[in-house]
GUBAMI-398455 format. One record per residue: z, x negated, y negated of N, C-alpha, C in turn. Coordinates in pm, whole numbers, padded with zeros to 5 digits, always signed. Each point is the difference from the previous one (the first is absolute). Layout:
// residues N
ZXYZXYZXY;...
END
This chain:
// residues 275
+00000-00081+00121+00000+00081-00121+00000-00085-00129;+00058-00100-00018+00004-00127-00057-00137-00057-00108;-00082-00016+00105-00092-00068+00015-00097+00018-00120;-00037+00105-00062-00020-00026-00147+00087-00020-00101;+00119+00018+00004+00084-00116-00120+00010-00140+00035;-00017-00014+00142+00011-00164+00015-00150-00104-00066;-00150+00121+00086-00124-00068-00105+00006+00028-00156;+00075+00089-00040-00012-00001-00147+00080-00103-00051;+00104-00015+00039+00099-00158-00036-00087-00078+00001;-00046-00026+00092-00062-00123+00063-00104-00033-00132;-00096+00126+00025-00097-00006-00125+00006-00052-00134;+00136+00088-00060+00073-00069-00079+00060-00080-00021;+00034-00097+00089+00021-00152-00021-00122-00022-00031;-00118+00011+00056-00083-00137+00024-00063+00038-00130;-00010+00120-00064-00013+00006-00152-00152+00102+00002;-00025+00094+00123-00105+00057-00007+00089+00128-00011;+00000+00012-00135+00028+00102-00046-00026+00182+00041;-00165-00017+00015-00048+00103-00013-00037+00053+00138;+00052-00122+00085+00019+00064+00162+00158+00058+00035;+00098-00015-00055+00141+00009-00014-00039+00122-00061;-00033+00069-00154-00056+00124-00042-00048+00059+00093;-00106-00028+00080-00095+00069+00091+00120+00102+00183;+00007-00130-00037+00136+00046+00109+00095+00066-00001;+00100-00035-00163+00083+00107-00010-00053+00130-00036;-00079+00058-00031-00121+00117-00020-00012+00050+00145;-00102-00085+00079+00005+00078+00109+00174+00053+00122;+00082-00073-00008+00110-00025+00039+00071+00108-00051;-00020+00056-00157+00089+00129-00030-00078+00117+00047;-00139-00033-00003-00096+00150+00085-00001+00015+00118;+00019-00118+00088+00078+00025+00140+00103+00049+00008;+00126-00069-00093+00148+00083+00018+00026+00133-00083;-00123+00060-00094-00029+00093-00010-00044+00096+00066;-00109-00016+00089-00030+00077+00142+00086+00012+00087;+00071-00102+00017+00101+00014+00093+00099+00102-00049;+00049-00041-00083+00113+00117-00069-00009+00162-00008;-00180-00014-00027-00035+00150-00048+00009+00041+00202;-00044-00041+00048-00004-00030+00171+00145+00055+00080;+00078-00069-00072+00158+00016+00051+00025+00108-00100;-00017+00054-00086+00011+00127-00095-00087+00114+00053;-00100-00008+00056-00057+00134+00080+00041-00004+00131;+00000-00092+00084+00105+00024+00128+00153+00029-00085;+00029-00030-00050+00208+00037-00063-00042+00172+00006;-00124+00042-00111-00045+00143-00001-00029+00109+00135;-00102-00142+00067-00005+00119+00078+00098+00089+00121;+00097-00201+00020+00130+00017+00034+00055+00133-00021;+00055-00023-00101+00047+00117-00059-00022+00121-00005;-00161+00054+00031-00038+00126-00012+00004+00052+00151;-00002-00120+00083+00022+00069+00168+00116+00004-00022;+00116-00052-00054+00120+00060+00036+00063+00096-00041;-00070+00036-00091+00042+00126-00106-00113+00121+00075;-00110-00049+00056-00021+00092+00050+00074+00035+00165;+00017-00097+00055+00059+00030+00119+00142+00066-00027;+00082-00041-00094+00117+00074-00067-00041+00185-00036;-00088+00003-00069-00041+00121-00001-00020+00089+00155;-00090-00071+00065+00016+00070+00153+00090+00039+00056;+00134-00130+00005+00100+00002+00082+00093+00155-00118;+00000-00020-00133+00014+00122-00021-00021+00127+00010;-00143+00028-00016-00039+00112+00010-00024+00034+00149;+00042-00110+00109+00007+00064+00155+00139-00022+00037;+00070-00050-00113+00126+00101+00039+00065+00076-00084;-00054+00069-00130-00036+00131-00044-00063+00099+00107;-00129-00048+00063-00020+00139+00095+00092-00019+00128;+00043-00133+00024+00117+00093+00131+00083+00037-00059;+00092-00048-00102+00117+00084-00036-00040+00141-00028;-00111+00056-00053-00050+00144-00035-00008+00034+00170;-00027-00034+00075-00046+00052+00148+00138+00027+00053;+00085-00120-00021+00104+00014+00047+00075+00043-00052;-00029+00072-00142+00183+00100-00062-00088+00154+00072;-00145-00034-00021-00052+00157+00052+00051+00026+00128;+00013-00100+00081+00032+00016+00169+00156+00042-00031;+00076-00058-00094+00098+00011+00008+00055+00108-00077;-00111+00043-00069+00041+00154-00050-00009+00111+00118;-00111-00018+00074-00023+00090+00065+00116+00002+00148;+00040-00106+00010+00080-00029+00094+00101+00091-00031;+00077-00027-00144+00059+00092-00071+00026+00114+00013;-00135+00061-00048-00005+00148+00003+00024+00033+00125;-00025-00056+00110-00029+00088+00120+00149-00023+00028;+00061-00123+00060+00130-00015-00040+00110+00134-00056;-00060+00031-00115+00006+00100-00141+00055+00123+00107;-00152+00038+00030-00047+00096+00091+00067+00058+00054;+00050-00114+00149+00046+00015+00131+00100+00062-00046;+00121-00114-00069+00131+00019-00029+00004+00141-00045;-00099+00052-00090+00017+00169-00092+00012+00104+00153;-00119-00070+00093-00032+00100+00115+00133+00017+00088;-00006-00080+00007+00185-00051+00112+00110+00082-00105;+00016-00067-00117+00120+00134-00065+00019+00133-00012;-00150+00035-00004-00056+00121+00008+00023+00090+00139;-00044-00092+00067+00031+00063+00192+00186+00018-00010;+00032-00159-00026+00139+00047-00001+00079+00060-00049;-00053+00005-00149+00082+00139-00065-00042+00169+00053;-00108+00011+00077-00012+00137+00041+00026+00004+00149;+00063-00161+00066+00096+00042+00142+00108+00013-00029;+00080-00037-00121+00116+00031-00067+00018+00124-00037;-00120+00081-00027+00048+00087-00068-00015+00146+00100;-00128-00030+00104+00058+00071+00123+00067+00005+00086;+00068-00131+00040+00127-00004+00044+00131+00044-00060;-00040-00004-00157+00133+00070-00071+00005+00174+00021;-00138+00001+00005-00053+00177+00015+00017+00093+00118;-00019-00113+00079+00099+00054+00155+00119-00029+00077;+00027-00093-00091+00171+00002-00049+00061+00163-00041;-00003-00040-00115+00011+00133-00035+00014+00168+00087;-00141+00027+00063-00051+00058+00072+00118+00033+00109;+00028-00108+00043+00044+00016+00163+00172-00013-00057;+00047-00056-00116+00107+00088-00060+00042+00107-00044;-00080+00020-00069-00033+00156-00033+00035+00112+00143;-00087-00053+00080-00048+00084+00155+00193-00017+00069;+00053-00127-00039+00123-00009+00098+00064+00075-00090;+00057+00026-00150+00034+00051-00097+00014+00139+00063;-00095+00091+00010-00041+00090+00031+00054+00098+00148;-00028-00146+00076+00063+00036+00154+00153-00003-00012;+00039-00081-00045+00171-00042-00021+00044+00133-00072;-00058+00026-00107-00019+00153-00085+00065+00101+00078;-00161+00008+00068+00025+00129+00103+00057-00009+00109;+00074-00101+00069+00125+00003+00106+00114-00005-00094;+00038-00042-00108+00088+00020-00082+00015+00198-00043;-00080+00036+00021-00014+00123-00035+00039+00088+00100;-00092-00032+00088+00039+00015+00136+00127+00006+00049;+00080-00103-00014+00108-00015+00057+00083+00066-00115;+00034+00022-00119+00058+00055-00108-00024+00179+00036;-00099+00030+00034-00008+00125+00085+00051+00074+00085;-00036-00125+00067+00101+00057+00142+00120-00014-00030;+00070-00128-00084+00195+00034-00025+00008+00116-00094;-00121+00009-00077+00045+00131-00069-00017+00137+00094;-00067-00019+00111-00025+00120+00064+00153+00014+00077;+00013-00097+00080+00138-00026+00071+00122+00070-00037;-00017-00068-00148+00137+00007-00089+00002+00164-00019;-00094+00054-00040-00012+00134-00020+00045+00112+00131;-00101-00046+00087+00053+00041+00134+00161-00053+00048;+00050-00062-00038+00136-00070+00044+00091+00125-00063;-00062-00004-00158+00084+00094-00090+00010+00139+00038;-00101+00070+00018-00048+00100+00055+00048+00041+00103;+00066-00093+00136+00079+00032+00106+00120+00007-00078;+00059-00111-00065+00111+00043+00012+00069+00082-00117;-00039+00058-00076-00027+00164-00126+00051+00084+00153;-00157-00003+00073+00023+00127+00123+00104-00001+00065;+00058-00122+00044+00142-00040+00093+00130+00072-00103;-00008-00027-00102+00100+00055-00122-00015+00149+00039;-00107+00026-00085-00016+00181-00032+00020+00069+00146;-00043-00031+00131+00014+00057+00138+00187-00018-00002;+00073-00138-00012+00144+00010-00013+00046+00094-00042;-00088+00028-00165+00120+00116-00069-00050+00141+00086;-00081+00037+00031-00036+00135+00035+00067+00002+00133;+00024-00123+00055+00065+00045+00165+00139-00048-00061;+00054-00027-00082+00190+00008-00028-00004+00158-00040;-00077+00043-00079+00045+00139-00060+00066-00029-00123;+00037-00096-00038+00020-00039-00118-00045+00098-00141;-00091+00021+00023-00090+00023-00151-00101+00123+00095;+00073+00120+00049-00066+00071+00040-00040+00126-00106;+00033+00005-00132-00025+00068-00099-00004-00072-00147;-00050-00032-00113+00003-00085-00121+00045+00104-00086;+00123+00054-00049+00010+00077-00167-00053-00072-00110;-00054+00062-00089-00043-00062-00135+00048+00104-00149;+00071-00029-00059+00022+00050-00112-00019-00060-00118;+00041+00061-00095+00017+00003-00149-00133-00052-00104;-00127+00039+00082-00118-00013-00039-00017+00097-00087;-00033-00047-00153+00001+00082-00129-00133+00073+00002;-00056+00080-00073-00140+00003-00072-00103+00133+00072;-00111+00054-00012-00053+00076+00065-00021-00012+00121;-00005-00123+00062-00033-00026+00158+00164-00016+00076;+00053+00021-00068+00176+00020+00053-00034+00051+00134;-00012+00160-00039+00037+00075+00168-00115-00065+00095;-00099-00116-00025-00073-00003+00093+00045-00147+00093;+00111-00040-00084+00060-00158-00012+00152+00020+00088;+00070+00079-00041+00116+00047+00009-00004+00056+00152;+00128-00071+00079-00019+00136+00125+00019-00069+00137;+00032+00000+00084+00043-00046+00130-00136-00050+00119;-00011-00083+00022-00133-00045+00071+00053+00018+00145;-00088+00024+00101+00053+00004+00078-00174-00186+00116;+00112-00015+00091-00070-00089+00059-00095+00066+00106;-00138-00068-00044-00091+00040+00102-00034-00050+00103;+00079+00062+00138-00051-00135+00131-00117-00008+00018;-00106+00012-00027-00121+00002+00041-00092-00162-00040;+00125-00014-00122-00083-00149-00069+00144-00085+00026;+00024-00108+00011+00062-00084+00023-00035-00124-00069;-00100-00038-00026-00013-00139-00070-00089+00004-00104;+00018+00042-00076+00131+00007-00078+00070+00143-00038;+00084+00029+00042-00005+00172-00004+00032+00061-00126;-00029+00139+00029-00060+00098-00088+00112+00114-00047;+00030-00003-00108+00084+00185+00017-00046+00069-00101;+00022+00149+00072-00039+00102-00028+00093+00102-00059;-00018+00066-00100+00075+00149-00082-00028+00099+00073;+00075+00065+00056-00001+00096+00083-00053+00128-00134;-00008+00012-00097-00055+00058-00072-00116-00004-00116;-00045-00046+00011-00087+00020-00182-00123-00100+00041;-00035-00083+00156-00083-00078+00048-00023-00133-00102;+00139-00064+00004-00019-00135-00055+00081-00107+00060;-00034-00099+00024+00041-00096+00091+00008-00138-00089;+00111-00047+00093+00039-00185-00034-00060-00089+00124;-00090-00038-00036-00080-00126+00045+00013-00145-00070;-00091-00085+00122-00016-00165-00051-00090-00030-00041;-00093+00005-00099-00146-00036-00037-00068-00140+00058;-00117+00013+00031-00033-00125+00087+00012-00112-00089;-00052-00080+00072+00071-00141-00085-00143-00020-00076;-00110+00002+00009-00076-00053-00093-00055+00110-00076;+00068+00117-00034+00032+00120-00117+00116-00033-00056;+00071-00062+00024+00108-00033-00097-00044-00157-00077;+00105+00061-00096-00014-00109-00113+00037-00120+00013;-00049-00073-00065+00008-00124+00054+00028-00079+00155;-00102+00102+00088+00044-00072+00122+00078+00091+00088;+00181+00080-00089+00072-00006+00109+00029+00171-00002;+00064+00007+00107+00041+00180+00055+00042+00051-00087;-00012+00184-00044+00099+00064-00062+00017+00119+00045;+00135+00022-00040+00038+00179+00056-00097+00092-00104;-00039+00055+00073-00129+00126-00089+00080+00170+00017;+00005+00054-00088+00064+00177-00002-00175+00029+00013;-00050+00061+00106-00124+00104-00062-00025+00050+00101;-00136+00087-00017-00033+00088+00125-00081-00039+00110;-00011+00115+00111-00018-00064+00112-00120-00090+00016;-00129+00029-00050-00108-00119-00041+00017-00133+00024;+00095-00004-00158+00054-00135-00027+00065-00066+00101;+00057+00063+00078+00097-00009+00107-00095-00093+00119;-00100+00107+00017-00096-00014+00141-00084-00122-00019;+00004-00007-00174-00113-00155-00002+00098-00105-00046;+00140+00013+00037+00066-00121-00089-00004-00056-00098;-00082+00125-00157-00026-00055-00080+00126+00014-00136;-00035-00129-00052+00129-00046-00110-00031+00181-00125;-00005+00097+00027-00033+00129-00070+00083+00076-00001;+00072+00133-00074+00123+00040+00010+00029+00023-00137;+00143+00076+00033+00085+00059-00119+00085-00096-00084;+00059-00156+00124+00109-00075-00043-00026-00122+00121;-00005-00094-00090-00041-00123+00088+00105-00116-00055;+00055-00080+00100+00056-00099+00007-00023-00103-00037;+00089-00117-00055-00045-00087+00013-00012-00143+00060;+00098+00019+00112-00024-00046+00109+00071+00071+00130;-00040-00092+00085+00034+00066+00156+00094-00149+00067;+00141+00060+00015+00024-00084+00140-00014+00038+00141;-00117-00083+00070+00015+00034+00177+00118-00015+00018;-00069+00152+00105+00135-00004+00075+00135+00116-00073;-00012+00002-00089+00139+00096-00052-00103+00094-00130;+00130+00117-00034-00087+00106-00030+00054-00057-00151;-00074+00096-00092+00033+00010-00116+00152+00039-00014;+00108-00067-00094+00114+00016+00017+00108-00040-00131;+00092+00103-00073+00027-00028-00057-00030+00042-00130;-00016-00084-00110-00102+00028-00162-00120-00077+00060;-00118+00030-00005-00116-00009+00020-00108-00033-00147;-00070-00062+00023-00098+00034-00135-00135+00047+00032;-00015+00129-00048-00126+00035+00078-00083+00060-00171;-00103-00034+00005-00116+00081-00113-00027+00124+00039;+00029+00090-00050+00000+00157-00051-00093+00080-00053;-00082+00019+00041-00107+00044-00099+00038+00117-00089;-00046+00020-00094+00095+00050-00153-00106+00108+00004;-00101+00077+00016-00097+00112+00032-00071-00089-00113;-00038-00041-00100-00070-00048-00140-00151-00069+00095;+00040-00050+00135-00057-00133+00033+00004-00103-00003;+00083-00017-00025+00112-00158+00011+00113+00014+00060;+00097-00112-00014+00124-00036+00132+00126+00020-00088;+00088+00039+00056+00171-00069-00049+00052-00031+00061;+00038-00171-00053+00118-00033+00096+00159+00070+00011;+00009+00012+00159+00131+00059-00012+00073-00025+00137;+00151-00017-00019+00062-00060+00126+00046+00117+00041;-00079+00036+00091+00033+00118+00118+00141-00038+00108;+00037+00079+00033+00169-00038+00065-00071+00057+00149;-00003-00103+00089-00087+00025+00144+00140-00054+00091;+00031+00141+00141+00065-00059+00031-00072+00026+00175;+00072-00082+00067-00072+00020+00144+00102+00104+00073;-00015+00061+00100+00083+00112+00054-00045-00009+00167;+00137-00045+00023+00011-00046+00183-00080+00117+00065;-00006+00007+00136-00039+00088+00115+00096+00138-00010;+00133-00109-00013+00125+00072+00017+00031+00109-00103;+00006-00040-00076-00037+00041-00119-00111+00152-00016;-00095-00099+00026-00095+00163-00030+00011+00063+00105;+00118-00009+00095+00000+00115+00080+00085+00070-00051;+00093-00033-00032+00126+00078-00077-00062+00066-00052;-00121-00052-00140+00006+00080-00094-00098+00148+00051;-00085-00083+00101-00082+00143+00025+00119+00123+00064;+00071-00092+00058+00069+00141+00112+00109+00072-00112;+00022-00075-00131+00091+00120-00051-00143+00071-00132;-00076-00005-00016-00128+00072-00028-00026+00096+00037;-00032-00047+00208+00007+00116+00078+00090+00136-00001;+00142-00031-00032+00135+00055+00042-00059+00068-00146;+00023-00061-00110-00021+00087-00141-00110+00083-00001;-00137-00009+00099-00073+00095-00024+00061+00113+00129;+00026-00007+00090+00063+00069+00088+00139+00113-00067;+00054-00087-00083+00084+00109-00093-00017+00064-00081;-00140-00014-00075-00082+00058-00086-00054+00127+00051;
END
């Protein structure tokens, strides 16, 4: 590389000037070519790598675009499934909750109606239990003789004489038995139990009808009944006042043995016999 500054020295010693000129001239248009030489390779250098830089970019611009698209779509479906699967599972949740329900409801129902069932029958029982033993009572008093006639007095008002007056016992009914006025066709009965008020028995004054259907109807009604024993004592019985309405009033009810109403009939007898 040398080798023209060494002939241009050279030249220039020996004093040929214009070969030393000649040389350094051609020597800068060589290392001029050269330069411009190593300046378009530096260029073109440069433009393959900027273009190969560009490639390696823009091909991995299109995979990253390929690959967020793959990875969108991966996504969505992903997306998808998971919506489909919550979806299934929220509507096996929610028919399993639905026949849940269902088959509670259904046991609800059954438990219900053996609860009912069985509340039936103790209420039937209980009723029937009660029902014997009322009859076991009322059959007692009619076979002691106890209460083989009921007096009732001091019943005020227009239905007086129909209130007022000696009952006599009717064997024919026994449970719950019945008496009868040997005059004016009005009787002391028990009204059935689901004609009485609230539920429970009462002594009824009325006629024979009322009598035959056990209905709570009449001249003078009670307001309650003990099985088993007669009306006795001060009594409180409702009165009907003729207007159409009631008065309360404590009727003086007394019971009158076997013994008793035999006496009284046989000196009756004797007084009409002396008559």
């Amino acid at each position: 590389r040398n080798w023209p500054a060494q002939i241009a020295a050279k030249a220039w010693l020996e004093g040929r000037f214009w070969a030393a000129a000649d040389i350094q001239r051609r020597y800068r248009g060589v290392n001029a070519r050269r330069r411009a030489g190593s300046l378009r390779s530096a260029a073109a250098l440069a433009r393959g790598l900027a273009a190969v830089a560009l490639w390696q970019r823009a091909f991995r611009n299109r995979r990253g675009a390929y690959e967020g698209a793959s990875r969108r779509k991966r996504a969505a479906a992903a997306f998808a499934s998971e919506t489909l699967l919550a979806d299934a599972r929220r509507e096996g949740i929610r028919r399993r909750k639905a026949e849940e329900a269902r088959q509670r409801k259904k046991d609800a129902a059954r438990v219900s109606r053996q609860a009912r069932h069985v509340i039936l029958e103790d209420k039937k029982r209980a009723q029937t239990a009660a029902k014997n033993a009322a009859a076991a009572l009322w059959e007692a008093l009619v076979a002691s003789g106890a209460a083989a006639a009921v007096e009732v007095r001091s019943a005020r008002g227009p239905r007086a004489d129909r209130v007022n007056g000696l009952f006599r016992a009717d064997r024919a009914a026994a449970d719950p038995p019945s008496f009868s006025r040997e005059f004016g066709g009005a009787f002391l009965f028990v009204a059935r139990d689901d004609d009485a008020t609230n539920g429970l028995p009462v002594w009824v004054i009325g006629d024979e009808r009322a009598k035959d259907g056990r209905e709570k109807r009449g001249w003078a009604t009670s307001a309650d009944v003990q099985v088993g024993l007669p009306p006795r004592g001060p009594w409180a019985f409702n009165v009907a006042d003729g207007r159409g309405g009631v008065e309360r009033q404590w009727l003086d009810c007394a019971a009158v043995a076997i013994d008793e109403l035999r006496c009284r009939d046989a000196i009756s007898a004797a007084a009409r016999a002396a008559d």
